[in-house]
Residue frames as a rotation matrix with the C-alpha (Angstrom) as fourth column:
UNK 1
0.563 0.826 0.000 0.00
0.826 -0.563 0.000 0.00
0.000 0.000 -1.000 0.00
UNK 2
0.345 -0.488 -0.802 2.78
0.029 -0.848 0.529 2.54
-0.938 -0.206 -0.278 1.31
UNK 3
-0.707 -0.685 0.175 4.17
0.423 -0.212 0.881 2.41
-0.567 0.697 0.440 -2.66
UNK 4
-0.216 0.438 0.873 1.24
0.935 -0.163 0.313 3.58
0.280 0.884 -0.374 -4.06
UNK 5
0.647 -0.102 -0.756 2.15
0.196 -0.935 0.294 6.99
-0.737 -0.338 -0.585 -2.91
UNK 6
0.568 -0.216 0.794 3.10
0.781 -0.160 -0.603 8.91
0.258 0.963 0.078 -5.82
UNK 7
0.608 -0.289 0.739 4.35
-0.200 -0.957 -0.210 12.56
0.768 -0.020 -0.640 -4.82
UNK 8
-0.024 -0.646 -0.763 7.46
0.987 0.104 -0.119 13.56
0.156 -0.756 0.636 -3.28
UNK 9
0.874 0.256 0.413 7.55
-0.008 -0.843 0.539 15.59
0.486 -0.474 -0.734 -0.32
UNK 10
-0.208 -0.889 0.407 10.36
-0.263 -0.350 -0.899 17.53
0.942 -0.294 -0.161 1.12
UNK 11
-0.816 0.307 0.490 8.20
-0.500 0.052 -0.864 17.34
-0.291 -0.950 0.111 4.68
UNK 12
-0.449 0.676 -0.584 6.28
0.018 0.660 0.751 14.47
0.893 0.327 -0.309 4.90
UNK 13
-0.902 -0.008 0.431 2.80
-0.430 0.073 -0.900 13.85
-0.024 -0.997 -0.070 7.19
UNK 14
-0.516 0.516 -0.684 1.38
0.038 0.811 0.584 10.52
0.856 0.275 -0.438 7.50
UNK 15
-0.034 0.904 0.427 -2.16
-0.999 -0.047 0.020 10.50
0.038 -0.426 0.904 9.02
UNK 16
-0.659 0.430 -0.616 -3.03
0.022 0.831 0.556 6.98
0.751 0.353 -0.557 10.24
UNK 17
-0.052 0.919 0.391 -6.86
-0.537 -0.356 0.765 7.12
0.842 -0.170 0.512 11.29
UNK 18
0.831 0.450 0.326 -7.23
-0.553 0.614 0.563 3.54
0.054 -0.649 0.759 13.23
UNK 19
0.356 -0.689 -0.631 -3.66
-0.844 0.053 -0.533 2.67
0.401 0.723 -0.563 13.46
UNK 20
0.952 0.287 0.107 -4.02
-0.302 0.826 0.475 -0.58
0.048 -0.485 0.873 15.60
UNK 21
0.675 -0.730 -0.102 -0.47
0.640 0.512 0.573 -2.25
-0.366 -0.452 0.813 15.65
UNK 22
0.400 -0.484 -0.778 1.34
-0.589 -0.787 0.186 0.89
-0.702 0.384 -0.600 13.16
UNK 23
-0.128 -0.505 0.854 2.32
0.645 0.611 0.458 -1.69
-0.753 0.610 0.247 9.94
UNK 24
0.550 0.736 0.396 0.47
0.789 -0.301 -0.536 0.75
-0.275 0.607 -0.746 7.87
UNK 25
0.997 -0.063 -0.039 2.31
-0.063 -0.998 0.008 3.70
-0.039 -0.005 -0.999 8.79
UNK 26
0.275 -0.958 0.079 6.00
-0.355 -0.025 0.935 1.97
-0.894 -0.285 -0.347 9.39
UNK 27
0.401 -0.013 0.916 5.24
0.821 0.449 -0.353 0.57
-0.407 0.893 0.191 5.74
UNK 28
0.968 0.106 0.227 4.63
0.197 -0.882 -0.428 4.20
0.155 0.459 -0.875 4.72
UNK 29
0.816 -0.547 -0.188 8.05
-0.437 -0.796 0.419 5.01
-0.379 -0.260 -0.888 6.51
UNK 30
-0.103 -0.566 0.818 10.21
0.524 0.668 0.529 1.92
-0.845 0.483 0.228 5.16
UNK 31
0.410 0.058 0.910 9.00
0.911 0.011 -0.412 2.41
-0.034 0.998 -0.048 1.59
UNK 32
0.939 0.139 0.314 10.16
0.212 -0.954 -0.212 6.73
0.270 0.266 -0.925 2.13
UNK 33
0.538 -0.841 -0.056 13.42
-0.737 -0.502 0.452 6.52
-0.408 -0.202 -0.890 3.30
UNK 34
-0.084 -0.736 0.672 14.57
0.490 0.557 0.671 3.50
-0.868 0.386 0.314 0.96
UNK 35
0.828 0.383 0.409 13.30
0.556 -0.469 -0.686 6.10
-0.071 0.796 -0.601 -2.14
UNK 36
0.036 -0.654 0.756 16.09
0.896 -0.313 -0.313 7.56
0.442 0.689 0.575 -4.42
UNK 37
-0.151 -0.021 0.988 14.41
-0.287 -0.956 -0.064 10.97
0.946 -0.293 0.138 -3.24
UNK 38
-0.262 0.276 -0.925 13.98
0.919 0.363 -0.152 10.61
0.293 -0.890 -0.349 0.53
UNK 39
0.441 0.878 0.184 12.17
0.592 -0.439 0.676 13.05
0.675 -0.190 -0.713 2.45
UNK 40
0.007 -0.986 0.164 13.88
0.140 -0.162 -0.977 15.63
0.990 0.030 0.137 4.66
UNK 41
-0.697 0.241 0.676 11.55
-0.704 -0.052 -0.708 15.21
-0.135 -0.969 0.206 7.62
UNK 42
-0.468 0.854 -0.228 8.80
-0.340 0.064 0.938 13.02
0.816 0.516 0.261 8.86
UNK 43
-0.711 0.459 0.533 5.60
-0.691 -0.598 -0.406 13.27
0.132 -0.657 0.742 11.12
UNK 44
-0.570 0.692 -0.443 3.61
0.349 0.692 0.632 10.68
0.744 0.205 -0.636 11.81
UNK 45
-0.544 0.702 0.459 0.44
-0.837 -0.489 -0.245 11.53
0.052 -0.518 0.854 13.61
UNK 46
-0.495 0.596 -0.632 -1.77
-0.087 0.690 0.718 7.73
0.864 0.411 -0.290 14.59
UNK 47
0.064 0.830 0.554 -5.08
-0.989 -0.021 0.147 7.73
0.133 -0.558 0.819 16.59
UNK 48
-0.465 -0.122 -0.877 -5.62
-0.077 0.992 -0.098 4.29
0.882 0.022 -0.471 18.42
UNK 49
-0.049 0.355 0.933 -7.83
-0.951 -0.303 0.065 3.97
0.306 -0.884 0.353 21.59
UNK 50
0.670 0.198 -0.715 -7.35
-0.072 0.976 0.204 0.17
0.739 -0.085 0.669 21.94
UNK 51
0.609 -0.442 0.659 -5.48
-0.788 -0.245 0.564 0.39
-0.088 -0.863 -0.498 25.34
UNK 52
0.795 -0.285 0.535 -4.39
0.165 0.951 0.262 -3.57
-0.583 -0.120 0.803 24.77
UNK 53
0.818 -0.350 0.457 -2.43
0.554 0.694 -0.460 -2.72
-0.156 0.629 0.761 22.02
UNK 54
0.816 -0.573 0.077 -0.37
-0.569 -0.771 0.288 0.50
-0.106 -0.279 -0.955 22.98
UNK 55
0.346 -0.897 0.275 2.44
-0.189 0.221 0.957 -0.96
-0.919 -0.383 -0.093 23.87
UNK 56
0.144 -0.587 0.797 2.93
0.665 0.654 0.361 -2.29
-0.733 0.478 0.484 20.84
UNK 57
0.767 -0.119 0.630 2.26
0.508 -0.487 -0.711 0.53
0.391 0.865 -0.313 18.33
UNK 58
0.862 -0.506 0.036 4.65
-0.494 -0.820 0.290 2.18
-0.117 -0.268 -0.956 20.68
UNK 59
0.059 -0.859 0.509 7.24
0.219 0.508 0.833 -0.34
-0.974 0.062 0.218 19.88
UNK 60
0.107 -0.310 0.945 6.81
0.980 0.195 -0.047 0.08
-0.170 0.930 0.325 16.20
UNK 61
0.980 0.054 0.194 7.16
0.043 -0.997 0.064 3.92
0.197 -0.054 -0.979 16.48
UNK 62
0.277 -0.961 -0.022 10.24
-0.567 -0.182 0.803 3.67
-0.776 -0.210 -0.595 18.21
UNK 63
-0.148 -0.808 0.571 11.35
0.433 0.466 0.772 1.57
-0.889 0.361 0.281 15.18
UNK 64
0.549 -0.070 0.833 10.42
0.788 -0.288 -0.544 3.88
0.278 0.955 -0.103 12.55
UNK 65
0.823 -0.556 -0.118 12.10
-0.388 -0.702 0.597 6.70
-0.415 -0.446 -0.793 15.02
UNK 66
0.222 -0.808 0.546 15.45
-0.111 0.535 0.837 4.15
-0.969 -0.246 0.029 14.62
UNK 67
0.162 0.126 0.979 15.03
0.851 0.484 -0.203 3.94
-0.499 0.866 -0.029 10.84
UNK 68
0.890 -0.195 0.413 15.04
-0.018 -0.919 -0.395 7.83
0.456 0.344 -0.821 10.15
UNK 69
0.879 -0.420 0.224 17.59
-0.325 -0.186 0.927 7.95
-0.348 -0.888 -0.300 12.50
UNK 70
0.156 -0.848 0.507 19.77
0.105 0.525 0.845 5.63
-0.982 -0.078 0.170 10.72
UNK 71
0.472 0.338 0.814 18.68
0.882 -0.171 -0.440 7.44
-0.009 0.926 -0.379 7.59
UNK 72
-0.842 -0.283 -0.460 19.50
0.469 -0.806 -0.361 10.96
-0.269 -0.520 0.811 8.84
UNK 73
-0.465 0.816 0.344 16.10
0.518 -0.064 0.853 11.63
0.718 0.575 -0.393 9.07
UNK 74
-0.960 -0.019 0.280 14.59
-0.272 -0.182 -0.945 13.52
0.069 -0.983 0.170 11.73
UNK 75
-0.434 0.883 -0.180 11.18
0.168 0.275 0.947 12.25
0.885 0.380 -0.268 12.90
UNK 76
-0.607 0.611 0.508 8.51
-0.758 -0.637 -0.140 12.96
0.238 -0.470 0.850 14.92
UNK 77
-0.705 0.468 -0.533 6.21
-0.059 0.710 0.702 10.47
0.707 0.527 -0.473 16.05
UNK 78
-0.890 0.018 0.455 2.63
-0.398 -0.516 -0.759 10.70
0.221 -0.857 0.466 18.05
UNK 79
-0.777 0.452 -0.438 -0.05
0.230 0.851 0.472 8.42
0.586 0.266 -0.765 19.30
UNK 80
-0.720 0.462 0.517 -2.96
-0.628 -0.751 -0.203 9.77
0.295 -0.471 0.831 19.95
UNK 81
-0.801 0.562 -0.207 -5.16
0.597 0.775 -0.208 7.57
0.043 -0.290 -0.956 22.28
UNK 82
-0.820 0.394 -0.415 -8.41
-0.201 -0.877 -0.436 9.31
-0.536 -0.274 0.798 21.30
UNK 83
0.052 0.982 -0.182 -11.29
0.084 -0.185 -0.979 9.06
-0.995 0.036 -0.092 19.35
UNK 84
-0.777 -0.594 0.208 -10.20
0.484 -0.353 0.800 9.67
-0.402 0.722 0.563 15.74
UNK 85
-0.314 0.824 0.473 -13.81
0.910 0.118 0.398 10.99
0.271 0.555 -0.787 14.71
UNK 86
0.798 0.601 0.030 -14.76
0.571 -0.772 0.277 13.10
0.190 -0.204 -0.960 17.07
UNK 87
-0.027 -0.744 -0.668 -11.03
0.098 -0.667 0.739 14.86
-0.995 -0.046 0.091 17.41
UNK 88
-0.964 -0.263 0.039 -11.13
0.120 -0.300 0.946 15.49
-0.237 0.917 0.321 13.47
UNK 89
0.419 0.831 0.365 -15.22
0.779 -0.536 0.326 16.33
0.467 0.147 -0.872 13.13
UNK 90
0.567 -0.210 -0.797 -13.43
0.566 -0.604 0.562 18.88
-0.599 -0.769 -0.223 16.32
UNK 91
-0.471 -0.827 -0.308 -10.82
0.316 -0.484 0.816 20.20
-0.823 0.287 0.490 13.63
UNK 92
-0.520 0.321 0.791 -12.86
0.744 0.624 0.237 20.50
-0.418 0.712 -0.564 11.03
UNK 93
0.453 0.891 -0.038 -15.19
0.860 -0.426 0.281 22.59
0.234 -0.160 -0.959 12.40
UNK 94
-0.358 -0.553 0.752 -12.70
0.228 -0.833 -0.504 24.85
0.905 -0.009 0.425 13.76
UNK 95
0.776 0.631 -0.004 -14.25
0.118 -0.139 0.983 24.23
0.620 -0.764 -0.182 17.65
UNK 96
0.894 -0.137 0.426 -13.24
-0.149 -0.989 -0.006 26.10
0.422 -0.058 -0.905 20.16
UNK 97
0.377 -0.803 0.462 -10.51
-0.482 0.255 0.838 23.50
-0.791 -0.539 -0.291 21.89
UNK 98
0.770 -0.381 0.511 -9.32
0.637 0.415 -0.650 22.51
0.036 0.826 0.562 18.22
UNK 99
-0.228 -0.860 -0.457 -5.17
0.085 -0.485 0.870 24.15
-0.970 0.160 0.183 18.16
UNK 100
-0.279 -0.062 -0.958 -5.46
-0.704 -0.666 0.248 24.28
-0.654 0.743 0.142 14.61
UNK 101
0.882 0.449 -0.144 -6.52
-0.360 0.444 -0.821 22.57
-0.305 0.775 0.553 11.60
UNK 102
-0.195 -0.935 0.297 -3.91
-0.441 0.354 0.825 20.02
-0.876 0.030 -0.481 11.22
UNK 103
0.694 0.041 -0.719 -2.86
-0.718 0.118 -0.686 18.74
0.056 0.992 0.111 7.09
UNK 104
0.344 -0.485 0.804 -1.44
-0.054 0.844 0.533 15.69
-0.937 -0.227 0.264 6.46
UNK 105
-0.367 -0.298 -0.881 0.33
-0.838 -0.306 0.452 15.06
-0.404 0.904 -0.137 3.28
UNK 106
-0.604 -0.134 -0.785 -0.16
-0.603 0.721 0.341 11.52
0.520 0.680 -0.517 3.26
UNK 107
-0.033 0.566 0.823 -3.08
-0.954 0.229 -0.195 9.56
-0.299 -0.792 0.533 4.93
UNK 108
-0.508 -0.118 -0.853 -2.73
-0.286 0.957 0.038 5.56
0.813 0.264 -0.520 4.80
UNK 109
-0.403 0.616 0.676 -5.51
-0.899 -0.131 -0.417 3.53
-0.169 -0.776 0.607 6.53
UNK 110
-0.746 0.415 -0.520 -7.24
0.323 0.909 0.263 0.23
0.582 0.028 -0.813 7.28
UNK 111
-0.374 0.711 0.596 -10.45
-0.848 -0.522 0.090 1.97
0.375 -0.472 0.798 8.70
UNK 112
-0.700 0.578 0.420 -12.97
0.076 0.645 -0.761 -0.34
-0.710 -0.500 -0.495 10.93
UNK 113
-0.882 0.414 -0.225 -15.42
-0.202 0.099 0.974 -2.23
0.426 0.905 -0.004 9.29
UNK 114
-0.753 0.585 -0.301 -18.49
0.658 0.681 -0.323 -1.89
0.016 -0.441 -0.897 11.51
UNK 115
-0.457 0.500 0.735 -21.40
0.523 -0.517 0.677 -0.55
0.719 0.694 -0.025 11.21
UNK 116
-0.959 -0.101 0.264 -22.15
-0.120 -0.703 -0.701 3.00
0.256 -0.704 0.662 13.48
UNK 117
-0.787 0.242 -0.567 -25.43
0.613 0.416 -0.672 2.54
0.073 -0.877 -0.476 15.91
UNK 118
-0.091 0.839 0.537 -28.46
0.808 -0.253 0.532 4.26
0.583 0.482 -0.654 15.87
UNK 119
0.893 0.097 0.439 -28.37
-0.115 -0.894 0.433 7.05
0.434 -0.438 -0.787 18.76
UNK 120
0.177 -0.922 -0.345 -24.68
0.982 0.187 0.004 5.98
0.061 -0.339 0.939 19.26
UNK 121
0.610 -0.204 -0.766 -22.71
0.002 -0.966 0.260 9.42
-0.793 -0.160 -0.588 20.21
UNK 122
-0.911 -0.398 0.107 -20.42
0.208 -0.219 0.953 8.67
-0.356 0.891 0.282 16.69
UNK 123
-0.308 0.657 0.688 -23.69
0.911 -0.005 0.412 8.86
0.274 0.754 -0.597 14.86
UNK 124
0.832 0.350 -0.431 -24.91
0.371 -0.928 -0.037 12.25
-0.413 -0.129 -0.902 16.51
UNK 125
-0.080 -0.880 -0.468 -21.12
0.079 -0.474 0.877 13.51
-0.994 0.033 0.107 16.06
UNK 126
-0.931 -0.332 0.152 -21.27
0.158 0.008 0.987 12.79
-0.329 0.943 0.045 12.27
UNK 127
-0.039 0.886 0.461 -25.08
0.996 -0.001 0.086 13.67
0.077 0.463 -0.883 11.89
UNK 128
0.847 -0.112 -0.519 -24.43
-0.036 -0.987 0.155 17.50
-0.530 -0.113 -0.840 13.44
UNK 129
-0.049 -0.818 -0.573 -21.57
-0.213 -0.552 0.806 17.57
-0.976 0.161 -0.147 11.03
UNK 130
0.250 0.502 -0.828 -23.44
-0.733 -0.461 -0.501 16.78
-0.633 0.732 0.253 7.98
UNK 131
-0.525 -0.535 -0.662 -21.99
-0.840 0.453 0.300 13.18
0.139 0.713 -0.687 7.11
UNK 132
-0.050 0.321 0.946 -24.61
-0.901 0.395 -0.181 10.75
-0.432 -0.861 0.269 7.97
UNK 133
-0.339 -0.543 -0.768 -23.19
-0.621 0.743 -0.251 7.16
0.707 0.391 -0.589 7.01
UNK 134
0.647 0.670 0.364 -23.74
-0.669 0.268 0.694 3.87
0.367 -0.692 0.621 8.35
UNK 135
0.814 -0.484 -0.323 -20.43
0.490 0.869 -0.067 2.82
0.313 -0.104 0.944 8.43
UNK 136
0.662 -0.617 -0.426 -17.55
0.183 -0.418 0.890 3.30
-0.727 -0.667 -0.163 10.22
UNK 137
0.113 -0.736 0.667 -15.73
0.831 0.438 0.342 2.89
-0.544 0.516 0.661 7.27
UNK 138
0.056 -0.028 0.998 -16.54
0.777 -0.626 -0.061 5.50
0.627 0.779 -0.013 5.02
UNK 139
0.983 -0.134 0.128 -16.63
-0.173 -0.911 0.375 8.56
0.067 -0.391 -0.918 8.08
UNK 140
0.370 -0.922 -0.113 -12.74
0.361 0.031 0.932 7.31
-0.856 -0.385 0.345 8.79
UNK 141
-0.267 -0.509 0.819 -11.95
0.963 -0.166 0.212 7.92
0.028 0.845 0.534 4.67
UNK 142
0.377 0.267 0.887 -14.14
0.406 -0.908 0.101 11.56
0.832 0.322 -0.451 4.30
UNK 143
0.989 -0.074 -0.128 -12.89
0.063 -0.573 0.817 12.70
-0.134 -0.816 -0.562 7.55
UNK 144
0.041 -0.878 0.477 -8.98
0.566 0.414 0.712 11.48
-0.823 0.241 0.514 6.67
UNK 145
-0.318 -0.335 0.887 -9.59
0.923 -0.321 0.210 13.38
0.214 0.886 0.411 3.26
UNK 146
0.874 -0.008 0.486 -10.42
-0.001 -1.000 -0.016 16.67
0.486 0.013 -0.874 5.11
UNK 147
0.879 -0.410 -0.243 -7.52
-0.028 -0.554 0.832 16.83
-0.476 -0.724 -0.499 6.51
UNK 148
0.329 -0.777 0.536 -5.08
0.935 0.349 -0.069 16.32
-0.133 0.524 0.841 3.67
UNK 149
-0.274 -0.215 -0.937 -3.53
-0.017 -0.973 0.229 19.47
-0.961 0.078 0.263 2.45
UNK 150
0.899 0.343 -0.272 -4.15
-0.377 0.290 -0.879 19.98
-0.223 0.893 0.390 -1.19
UNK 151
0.061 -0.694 -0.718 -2.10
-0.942 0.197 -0.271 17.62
0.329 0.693 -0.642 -3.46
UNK 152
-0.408 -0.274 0.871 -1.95
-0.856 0.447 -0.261 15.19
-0.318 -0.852 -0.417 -0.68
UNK 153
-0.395 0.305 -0.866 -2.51
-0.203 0.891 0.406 11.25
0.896 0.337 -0.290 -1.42
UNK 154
-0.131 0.391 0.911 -4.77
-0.770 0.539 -0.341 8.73
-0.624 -0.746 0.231 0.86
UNK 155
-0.252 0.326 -0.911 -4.99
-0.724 0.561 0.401 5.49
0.642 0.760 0.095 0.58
UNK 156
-0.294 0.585 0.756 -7.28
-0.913 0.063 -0.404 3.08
-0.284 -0.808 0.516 2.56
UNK 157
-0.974 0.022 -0.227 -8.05
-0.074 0.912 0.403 -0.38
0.216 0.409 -0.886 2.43
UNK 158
-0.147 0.986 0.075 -12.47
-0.847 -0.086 -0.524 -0.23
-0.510 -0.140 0.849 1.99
UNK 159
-0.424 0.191 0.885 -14.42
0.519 0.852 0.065 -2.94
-0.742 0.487 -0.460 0.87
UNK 160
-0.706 0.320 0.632 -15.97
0.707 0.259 0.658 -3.51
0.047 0.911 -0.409 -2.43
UNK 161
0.279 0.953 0.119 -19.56
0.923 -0.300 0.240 -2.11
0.264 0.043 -0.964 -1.59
């Protein structure tokens, strides 16, 4: 998946929505610092509220950290144990405890494949914000593609339907 990124960036930031163990995103970083052009930063930014599995994405962070590192890359890397929905409907909107509309360059994802609850508090969140879906799947991609910058790629594993 991380090769079908096309554009090089001088400052790269990879968005990863539901990043459960980080393969997605340490793909993304493998596949950018073995490239002819290599990037001259990168930012990874992955949302994960699965408490069980912390530890580990934090192990695979520190090994893309070790990879730039041994690249002369500098990197950044941050795991946000949150919501990913309702902290990016929150940026979106421009509300009032949003720091800023944050742009990703690159957004690589394996969204959840389940389907969002009738008076569930995701389904209000994405019904006052004008996206009402019944899957989790598709608010993780339209929400992920407001926050690219322009030019920016995304790519997402979605089913068929």
């Amino acid at each position: 998946m991380a090769s079908l990124f096309e554009r090089e960036r001088e400052h790269v930031r990879i968005l990863d929505a539901g990043a459960g163990l980080g393969a997605l995103f340490a793909a993304c970083v493998e596949t950018m610092v073995s490239r002819n052009y290599r990037p001259l930063s990168i930012h990874v930014v992955a949302y994960e509220n699965d408490q069980k599995i912390l530890p580990y994405l934090k192990e695979t962070m520190e090994w893309c950290k070790s990879t730039c590192q041994r690249a002369g890359i500098p990197f950044q890397g941050e795991i946000r144990v949150e919501d990913f929905i309702a902290a990016a409907i929150a940026q979106a909107e421009g509300r009032l405890f949003a720091v800023h509309r944050e742009r990703f360059t690159h957004v690589i994802l394996n969204p959840p494949y389940k389907k969002i609850i009738g008076e569930s508090a995701t389904r209000q969140l994405l019904d006052a914000a004008g996206f009402g879906v019944s899957n989790l799947y598709a608010a993780f991609v339209w929400l992920s593609a407001k926050l690219l910058e322009p030019g920016g790629e995304l790519v997402a594993i979605t089913p068929r339907s």
